[in-house]
C-alpha positions in Angstrom: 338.9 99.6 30.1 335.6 98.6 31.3 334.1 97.8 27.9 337.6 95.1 27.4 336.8 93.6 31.4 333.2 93.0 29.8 334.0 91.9 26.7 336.6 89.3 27.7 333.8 87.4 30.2 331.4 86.7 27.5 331.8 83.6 25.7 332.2 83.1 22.5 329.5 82.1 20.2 329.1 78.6 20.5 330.1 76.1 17.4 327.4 75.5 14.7 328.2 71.9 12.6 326.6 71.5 9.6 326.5 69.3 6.6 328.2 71.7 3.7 326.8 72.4 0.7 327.7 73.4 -3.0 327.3 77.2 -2.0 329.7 76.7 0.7 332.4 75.3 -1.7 334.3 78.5 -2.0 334.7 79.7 1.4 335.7 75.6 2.4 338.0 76.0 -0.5 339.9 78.9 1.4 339.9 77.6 4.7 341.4 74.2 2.7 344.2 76.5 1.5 344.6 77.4 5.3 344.8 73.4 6.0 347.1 72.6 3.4 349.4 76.0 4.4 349.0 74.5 8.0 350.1 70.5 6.9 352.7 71.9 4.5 355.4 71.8 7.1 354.5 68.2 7.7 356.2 67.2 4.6 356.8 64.2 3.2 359.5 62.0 3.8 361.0 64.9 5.8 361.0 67.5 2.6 357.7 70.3 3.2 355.0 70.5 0.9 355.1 73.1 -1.2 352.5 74.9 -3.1 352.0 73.8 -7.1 353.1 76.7 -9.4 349.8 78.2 -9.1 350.0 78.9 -5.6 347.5 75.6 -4.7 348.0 72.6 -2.8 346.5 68.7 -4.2 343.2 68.9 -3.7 341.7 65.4 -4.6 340.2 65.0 -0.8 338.0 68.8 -1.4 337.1 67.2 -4.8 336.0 64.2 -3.7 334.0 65.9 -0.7 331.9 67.8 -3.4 331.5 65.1 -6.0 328.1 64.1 -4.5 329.5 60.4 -4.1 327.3 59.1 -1.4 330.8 57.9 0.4 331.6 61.4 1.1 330.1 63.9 3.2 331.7 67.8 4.2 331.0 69.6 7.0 331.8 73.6 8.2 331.8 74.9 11.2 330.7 78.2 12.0 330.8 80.3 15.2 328.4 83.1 14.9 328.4 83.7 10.8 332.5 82.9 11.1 333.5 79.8 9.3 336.3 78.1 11.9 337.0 74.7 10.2 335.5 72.0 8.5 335.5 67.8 8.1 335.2 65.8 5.2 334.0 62.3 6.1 334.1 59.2 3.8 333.3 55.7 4.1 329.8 56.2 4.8 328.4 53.2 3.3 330.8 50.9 5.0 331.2 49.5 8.4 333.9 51.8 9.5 333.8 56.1 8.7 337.0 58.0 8.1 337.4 61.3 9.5 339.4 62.0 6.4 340.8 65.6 7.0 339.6 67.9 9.9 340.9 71.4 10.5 340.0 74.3 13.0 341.3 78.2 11.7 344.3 79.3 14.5 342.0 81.6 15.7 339.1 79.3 17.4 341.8 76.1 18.4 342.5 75.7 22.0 339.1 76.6 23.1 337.0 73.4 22.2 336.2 74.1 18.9 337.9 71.0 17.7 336.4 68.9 20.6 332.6 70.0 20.1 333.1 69.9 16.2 334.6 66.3 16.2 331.7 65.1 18.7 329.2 66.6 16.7 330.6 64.9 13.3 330.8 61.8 14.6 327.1 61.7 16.6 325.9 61.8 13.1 326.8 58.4 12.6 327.7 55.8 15.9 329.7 53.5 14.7 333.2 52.6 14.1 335.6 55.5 12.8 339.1 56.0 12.6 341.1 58.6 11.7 345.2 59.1 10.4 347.8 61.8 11.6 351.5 62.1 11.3 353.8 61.4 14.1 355.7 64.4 13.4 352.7 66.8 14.3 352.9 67.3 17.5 349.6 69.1 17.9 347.5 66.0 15.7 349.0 63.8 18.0 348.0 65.3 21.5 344.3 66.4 19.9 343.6 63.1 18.7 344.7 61.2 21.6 342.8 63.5 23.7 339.9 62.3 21.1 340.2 58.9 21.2 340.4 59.0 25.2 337.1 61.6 25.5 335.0 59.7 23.1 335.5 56.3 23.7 337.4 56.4 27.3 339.9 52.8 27.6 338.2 51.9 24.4 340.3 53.1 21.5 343.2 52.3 19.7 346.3 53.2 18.2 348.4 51.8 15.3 351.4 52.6 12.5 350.0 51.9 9.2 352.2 52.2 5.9 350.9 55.1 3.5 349.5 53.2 0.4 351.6 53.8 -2.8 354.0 56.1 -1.1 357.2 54.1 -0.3 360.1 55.2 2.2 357.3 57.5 3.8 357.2 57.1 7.8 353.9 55.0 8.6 350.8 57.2 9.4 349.1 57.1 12.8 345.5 55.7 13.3 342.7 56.6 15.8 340.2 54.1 16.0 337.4 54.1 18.1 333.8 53.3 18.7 331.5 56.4 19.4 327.3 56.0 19.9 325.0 53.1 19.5 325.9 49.6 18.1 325.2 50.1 14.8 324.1 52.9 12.1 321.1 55.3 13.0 320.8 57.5 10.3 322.6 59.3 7.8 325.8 61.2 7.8 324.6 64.1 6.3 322.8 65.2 9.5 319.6 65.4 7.3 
């Protein structure tokens, strides 16, 4: 009993952000399965999304976050030597970054993971950013609110915006704020 009372006062480790590289590819590829298990039940137009016959889920976002375009940049998130989430970013290049898909494992959320790891992605580039949920994920909606209202307090905003090419889906929601100095101070890639 003594060794639990000690063990449950220490902290955790705290969260490590880093730009993620092509050796990292497999083990953001599993926790993307975990993301996509996670969304699945946030289906579209009210059906879930299932798994392709393989057992995978689309995966054009991971793609394009290991391409090397310039647009794009990934990012894991480690506690200790434990991967706990990652980000993929695009829009680098233009005047407004998207936090395109962000995910924290079930095991590190409700402890600030998600709040330090979404700081620390976007102090890598002030600017504008914005990022999209669905109304029907309850858990999205509170975290980014809570975001938009911690990182840019009375300053951010909310709008419904149709999903491109995907007619009769319910409008996604979009976070926008403005986080850091007025304009760009270095790259994304934290380098």
């Amino acid at each position: 009993m003594t060794s639990f009372a000690a063990s449950s006062t220490t902290s955790p480790p705290p969260v490590h952000v880093r730009p993620a590289t092509p050796a990292d590819r497999p083990t953001v590829e599993r926790l993307w399965l975990m993301f996509r298990h996670d969304m699945s039940e946030f289906g579209s137009g009210g059906e879930p999304q299932l798994p392709d016959p393989d057992g995978s889920f689309r995966s054009e976002r991971l793609e394009s976050a290991f391409s090397g375009d310039a647009d794009w940049a990934p990012y894991l998130f480690l506690r200790g030597d434990r991967p706990v989430g990652f980000a993929f970013v695009r829009g680098i290049a233009g005047p407004t970054r998207v936090l395109n898909s962000f995910f924290v494992v079930r095991g590190a959320r409700r402890g600030g993971v998600g709040m330090r790891a979404v700081r620390d992605v976007v102090a890598r580039c002030p600017g504008e950013w914005e990022v999209a949920f669905q109304d029907g994920n309850p858990g999205a909606v509170a975290f980014w609110r809570r975001v938009g209202e911690e990182l840019a307090p009375g300053e951010w905003g909310e709008e419904r915006r149709p999903v491109p090419g995907r007619v009769g889906l319910p409008p996604d929601v979009w976070i926008s704020f403005r986080y850091g100095g007025a304009g760009r101070t270095g790259g994304v890639g934290g380098v």
